[in-house]
FIFILO-595891 format. One record per residue: x, y, z of N, C-alpha, C in turn; residue number from 0; chain. Coordinates in steps of 0.05 Angstrom, whole numbers, plus 32768, in hexadecimal, padded with zeros to 4 digits. Example, Ala and Ser with C-alpha at 12.3 -4.5 7.8 and 13.67 -1.06 7.14 Angstrom:
R | n_u | n_v | n_w | ca_u | ca_v | ca_w | c_u | c_v | c_w | k | c
R | 8108 | 7F8E | 809C | 80F6 | 7FA6 | 809C | 8108 | 7FBE | 809C | 0 | A
R | 8101 | 7FD3 | 808E | 8111 | 7FEB | 808F | 8102 | 8001 | 809D | 1 | A
//
This chain:
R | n_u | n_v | n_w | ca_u | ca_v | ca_w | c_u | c_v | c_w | k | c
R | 791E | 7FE2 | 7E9E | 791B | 7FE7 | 7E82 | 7925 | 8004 | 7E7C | 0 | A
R | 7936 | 8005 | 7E6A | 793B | 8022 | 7E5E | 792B | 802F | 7E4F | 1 | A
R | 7929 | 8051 | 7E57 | 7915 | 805D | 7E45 | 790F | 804F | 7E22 | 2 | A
R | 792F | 8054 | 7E16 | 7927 | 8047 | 7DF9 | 7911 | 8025 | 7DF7 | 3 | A
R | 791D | 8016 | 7E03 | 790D | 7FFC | 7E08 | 78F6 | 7FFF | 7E0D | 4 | A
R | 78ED | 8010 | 7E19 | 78CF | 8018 | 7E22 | 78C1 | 8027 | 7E0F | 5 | A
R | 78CD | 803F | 7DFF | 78C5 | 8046 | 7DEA | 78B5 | 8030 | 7DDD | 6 | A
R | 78CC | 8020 | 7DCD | 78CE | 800C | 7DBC | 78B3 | 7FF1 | 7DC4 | 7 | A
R | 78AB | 7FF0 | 7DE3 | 78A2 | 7FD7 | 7DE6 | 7886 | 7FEC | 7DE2 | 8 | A
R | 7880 | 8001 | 7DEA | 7865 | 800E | 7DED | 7858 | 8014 | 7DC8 | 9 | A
R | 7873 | 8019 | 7DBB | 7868 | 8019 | 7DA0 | 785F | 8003 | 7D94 | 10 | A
R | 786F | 7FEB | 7D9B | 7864 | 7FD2 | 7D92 | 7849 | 7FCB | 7DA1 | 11 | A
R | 783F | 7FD3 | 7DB3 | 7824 | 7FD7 | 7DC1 | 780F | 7FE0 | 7DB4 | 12 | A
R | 7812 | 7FFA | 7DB1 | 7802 | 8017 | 7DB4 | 7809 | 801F | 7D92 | 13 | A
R | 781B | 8028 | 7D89 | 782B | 8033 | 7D76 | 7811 | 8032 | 7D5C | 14 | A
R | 7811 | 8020 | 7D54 | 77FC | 8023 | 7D3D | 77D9 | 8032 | 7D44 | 15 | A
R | 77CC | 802C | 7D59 | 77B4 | 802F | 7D62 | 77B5 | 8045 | 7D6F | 16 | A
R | 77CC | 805B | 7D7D | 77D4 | 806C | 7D7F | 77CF | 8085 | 7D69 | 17 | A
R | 77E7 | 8075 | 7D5C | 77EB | 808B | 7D40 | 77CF | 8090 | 7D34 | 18 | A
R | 77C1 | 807C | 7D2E | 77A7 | 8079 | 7D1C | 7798 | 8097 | 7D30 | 19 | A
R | 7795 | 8096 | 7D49 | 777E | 809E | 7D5B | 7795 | 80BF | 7D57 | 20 | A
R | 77AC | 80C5 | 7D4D | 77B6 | 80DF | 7D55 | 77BE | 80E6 | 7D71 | 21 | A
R | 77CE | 80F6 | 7D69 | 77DD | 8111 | 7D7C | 77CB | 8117 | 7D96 | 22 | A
R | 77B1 | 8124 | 7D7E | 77A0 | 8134 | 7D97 | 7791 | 8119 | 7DA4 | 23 | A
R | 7785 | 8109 | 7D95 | 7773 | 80F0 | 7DA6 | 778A | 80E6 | 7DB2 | 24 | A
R | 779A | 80DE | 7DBA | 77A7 | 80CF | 7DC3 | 77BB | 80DF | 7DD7 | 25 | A
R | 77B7 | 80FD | 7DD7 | 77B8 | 8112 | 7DE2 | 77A7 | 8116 | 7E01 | 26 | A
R | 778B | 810B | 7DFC | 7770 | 810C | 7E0A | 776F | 80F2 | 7E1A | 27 | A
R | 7782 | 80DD | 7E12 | 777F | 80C3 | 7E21 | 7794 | 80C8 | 7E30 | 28 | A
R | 77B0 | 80DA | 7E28 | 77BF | 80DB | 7E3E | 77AF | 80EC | 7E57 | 29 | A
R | 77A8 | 80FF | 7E50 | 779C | 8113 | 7E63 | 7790 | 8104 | 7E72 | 30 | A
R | 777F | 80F4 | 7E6A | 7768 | 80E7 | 7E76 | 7779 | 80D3 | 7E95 | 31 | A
R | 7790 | 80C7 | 7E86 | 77A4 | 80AE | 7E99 | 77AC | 80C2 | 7EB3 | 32 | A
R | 77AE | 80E4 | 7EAA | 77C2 | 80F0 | 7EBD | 77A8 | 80F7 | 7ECF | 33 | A
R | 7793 | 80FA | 7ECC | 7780 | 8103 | 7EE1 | 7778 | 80E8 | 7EF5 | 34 | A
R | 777D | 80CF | 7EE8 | 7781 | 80BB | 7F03 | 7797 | 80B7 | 7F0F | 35 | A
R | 77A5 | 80BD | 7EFE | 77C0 | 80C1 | 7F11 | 77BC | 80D8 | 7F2A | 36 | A
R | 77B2 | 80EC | 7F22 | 77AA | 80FD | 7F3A | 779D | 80F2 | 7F48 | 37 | A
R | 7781 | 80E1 | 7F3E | 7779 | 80D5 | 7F5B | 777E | 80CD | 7F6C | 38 | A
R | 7797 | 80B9 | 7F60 | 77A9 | 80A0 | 7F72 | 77BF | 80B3 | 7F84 | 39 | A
R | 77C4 | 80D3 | 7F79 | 77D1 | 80D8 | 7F8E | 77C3 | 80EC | 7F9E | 40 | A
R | 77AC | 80FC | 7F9B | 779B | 8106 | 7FA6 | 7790 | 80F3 | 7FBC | 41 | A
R | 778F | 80DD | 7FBC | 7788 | 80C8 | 7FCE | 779A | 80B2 | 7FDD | 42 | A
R | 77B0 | 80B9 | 7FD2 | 77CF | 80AF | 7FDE | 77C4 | 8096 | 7FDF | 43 | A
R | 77BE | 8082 | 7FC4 | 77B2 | 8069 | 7FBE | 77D7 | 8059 | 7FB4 | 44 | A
R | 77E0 | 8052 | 7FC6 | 7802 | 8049 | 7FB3 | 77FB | 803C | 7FA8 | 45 | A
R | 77EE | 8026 | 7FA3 | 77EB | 800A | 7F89 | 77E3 | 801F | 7F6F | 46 | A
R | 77CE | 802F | 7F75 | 77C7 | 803A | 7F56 | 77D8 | 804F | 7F51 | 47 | A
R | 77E5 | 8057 | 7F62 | 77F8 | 8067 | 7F55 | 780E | 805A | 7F40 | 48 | A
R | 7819 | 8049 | 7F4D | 782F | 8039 | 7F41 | 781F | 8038 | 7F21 | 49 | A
R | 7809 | 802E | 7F21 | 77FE | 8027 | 7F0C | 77F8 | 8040 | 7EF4 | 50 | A
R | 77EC | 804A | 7F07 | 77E3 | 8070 | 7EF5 | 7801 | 807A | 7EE7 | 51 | A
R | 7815 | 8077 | 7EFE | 782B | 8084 | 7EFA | 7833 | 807C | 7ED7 | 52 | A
R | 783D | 8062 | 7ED9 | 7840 | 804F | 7EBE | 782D | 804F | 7EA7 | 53 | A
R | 7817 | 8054 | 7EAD | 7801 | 8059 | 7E97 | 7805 | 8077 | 7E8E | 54 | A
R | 7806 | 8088 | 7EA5 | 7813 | 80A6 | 7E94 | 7826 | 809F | 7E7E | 55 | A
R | 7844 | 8091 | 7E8F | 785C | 8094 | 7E86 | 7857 | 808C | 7E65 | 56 | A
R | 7849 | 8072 | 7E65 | 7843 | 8068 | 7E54 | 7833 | 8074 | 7E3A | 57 | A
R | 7819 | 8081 | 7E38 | 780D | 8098 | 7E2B | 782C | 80AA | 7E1D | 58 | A
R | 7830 | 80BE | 7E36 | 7848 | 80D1 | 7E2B | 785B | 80C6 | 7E18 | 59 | A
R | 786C | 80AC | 7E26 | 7877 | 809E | 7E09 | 786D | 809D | 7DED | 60 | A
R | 7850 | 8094 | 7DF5 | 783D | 8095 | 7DD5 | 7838 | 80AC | 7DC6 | 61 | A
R | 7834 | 80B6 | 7DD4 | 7833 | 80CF | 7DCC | 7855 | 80E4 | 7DBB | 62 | A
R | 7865 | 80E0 | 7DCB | 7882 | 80DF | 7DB9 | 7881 | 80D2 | 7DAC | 63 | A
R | 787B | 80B8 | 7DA7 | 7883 | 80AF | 7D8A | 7867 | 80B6 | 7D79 | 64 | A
R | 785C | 80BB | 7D76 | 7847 | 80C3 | 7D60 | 784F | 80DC | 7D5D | 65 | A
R | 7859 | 80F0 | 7D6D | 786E | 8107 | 7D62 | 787D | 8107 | 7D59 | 66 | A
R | 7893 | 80E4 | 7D58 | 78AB | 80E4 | 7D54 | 78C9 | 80F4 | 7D66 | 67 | A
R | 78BB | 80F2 | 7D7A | 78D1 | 80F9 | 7D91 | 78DC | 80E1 | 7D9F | 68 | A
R | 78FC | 80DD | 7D9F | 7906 | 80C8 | 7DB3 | 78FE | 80D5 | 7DD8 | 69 | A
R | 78FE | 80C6 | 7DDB | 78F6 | 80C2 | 7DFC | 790A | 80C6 | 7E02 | 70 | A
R | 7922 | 80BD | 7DFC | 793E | 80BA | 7E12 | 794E | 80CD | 7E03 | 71 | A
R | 794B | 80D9 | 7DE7 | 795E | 80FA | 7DE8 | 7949 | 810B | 7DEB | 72 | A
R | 792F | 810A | 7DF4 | 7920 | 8122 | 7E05 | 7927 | 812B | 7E17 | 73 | A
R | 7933 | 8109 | 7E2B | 7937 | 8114 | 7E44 | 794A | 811E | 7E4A | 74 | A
R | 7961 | 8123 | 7E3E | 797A | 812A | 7E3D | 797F | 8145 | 7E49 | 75 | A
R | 796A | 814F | 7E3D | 795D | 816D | 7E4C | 796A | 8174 | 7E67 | 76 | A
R | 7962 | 815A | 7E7D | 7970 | 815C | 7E96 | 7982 | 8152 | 7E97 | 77 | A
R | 798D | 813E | 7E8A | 79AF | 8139 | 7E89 | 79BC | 8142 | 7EA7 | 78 | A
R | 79C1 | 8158 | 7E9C | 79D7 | 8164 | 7EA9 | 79C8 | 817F | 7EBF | 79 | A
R | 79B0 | 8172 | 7ECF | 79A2 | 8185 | 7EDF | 7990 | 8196 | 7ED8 | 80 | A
R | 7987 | 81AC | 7EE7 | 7976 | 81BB | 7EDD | 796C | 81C7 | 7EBC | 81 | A
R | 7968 | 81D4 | 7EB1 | 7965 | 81D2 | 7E98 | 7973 | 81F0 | 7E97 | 82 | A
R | 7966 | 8200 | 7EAB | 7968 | 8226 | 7EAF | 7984 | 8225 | 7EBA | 83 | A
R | 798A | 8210 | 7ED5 | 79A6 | 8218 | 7EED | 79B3 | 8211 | 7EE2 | 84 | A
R | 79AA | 81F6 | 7ECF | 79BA | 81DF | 7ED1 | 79D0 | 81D4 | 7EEF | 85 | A
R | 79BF | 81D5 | 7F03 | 79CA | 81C5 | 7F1B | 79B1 | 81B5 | 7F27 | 86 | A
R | 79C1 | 81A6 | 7F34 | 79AF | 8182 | 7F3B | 79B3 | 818B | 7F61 | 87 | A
R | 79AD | 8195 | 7F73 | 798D | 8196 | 7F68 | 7988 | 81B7 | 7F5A | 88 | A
R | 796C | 81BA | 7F57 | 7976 | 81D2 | 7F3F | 796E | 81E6 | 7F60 | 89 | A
R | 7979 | 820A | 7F52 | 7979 | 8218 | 7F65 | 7973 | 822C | 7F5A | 90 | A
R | 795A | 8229 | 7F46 | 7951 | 8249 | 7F3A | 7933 | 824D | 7F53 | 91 | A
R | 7937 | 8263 | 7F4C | 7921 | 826A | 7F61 | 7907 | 826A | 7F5C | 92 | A
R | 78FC | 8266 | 7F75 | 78DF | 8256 | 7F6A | 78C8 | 826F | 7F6D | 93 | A
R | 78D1 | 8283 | 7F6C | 78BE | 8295 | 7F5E | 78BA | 829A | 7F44 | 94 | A
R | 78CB | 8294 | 7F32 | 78BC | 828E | 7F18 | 78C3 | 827B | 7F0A | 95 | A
//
């Protein structure tokens, strides 16, 4: 599935019951998805990861569109590698 398709299928989901609950509430349920996601990898659980992982991905999408951000010219960002080197892999230094 392409990012836009996924946008599109999570709004037809989420999108209204989202919007209603807001930015910041719906802000607090992502947070909430990303701290099991830590579990699952704090505990190197692979089934709930897979799952946590997608339930993040999924939130964050919602969260763009009740901003009104596309998903797929966000990511465009990395396009073309790093954002700072711009090289794949990037080679800025990891002190700051």
């Amino acid at each position: 599935m392409k990012i836009a398709d996924f946008q599109k299928t999570i709004e037809q989901i989420y999108f209204e019951r989202d919007s209603k609950r807001g930015l910041r509430g719906t802000f607090m349920w992502f947070i909430e998805e990303v701290g099991e996601l830590s579990t699952a990898l704090l505990n190197n659980n692979r089934k709930d990861m897979k799952g946590e992982f997608a339930d993040v991905f999924a939130w964050l999408v919602s969260l763009a569109s009740i901003a009104g951000v596309d998903m797929t010219e966000a990511v465009q960002k990395y396009a073309h590698g790093c954002p700072r080197c711009h090289k794949a892999p990037c080679e800025c230094s990891q002190k700051g």
